[in-house]
C-alpha positions in Angstrom: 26.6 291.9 91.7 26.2 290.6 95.7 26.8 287.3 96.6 24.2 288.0 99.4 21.4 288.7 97.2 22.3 285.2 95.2 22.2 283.8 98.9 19.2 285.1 99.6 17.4 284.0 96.6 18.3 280.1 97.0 17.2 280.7 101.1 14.0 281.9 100.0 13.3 279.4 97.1 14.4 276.6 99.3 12.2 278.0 102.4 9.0 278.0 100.4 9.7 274.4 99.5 10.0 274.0 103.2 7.1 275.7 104.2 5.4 273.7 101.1 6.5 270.5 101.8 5.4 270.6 106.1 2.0 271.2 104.6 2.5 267.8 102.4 3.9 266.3 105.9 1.0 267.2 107.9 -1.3 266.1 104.8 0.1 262.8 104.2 -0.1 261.9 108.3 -3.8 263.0 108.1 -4.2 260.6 105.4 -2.3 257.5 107.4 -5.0 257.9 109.8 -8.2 258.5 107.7 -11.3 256.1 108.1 -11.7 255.5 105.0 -8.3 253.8 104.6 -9.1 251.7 107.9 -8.3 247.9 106.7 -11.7 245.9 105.4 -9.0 242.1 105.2 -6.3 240.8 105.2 -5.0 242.0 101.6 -5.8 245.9 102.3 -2.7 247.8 102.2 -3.6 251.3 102.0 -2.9 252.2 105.7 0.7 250.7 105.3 1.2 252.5 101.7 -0.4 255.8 103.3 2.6 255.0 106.0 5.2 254.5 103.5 4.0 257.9 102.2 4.3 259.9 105.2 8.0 258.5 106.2 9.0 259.4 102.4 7.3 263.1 103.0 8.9 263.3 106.1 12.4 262.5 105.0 11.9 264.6 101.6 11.3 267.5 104.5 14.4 266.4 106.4 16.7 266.8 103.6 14.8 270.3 102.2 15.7 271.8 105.7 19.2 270.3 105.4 19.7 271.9 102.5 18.4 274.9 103.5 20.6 275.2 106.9 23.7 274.4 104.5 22.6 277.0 102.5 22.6 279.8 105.4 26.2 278.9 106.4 27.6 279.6 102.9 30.2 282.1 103.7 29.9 285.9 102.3 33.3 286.8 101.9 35.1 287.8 98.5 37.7 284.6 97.6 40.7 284.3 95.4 39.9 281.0 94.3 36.7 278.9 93.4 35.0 277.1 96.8 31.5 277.2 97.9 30.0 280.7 97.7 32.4 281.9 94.9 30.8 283.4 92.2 33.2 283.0 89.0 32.8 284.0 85.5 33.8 281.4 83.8 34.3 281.5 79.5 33.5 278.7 76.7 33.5 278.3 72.9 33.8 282.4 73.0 30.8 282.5 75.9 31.4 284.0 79.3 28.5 283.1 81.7 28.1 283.8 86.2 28.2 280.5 88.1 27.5 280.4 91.9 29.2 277.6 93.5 26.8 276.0 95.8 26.6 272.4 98.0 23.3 272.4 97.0 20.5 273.8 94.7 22.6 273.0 91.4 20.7 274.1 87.8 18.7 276.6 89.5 18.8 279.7 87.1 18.5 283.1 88.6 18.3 286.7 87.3 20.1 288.8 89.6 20.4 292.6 89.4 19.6 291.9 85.4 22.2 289.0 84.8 21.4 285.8 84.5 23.8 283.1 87.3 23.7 279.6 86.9 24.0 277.7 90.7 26.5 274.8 90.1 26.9 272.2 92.9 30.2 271.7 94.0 29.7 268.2 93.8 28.8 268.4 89.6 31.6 267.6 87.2 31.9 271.2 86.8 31.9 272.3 90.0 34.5 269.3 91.1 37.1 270.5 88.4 36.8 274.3 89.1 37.0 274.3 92.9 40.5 275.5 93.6 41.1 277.3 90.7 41.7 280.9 90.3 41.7 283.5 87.7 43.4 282.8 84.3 43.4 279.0 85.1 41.9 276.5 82.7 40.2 273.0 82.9 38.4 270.4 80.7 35.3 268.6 81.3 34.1 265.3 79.0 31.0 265.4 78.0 29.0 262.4 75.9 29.6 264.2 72.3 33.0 266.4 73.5 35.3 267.7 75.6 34.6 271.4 76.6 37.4 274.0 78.3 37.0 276.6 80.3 38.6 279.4 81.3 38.4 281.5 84.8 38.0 285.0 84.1 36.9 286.3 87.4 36.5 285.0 91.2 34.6 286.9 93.4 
């Protein structure tokens, strides 16, 4: 499996919410300026909520295109240890699973070449433990009913 192609699915994802979200952008400003939301007294606050609106749209869009620039600098390269871009098989209770290390875009599933790879933010409580690590190392996480352990079988 290529850590491009994982790549390449979280750009494209993330650049249709881009593309989605300018359209939400150039909605909600239409809507600030509407006539029908011109003030009729003192108490009318549409035109300030419709505002309020647009800055939260606009900022939404500000942090999708964020994302998606961190995304595009994710190095390609083949690692010995877990960092962002690694993808690591990782085992559990008798489970081994593919987890792409990621800043961003963590619990998206995808099916890549027929296998199924969890994104895991580097900033989760999984991802914060098994950064660093390489094969054959092993670390805990709590959860709220136990404590689980894995176990790195491979780093790519």
């Amino acid at each position: 499996m290529e850590k491009n192609k994982i790549t390449q699915a979280l750009i494209d994802q993330l650049t249709s919410e881009v593309s989605k979200q300018k359209e939400i952008v150039d909605d909600s400003k239409a809507l600030q300026t509407h006539q029908d939301l011109k003030s009729e007294g003192k108490y009318d606050t549409r035109a300030i909520e419709a505002g309020y609106l647009a800055d939260a749209q606009r900022k939404r869009l500000e942090e999708l295109e964020l994302d998606l620039q961190m995304l595009q600098e994710i190095p390609n390269e083949n690692t010995t240890s877990i960092q962002i871009g690694s993808l690591a098989e990782l085992s559990h209770a008798g489970q081994t699973r593919w987890y792409f290390f990621s800043p961003n875009c963590g619990g998206t599933i995808l099916s890549i070449d027929g296998i199924t790879v969890l994104v895991i933010s580097v900033f989760s409580p999984l991802g914060n433990e098994a950064v660093g690590l390489s094969v054959g190392d092993e670390f805990t996480i709590e959860t709220p009913k136990e404590e689980r352990v894995y176990n790195v079988v491979s780093v790519r």
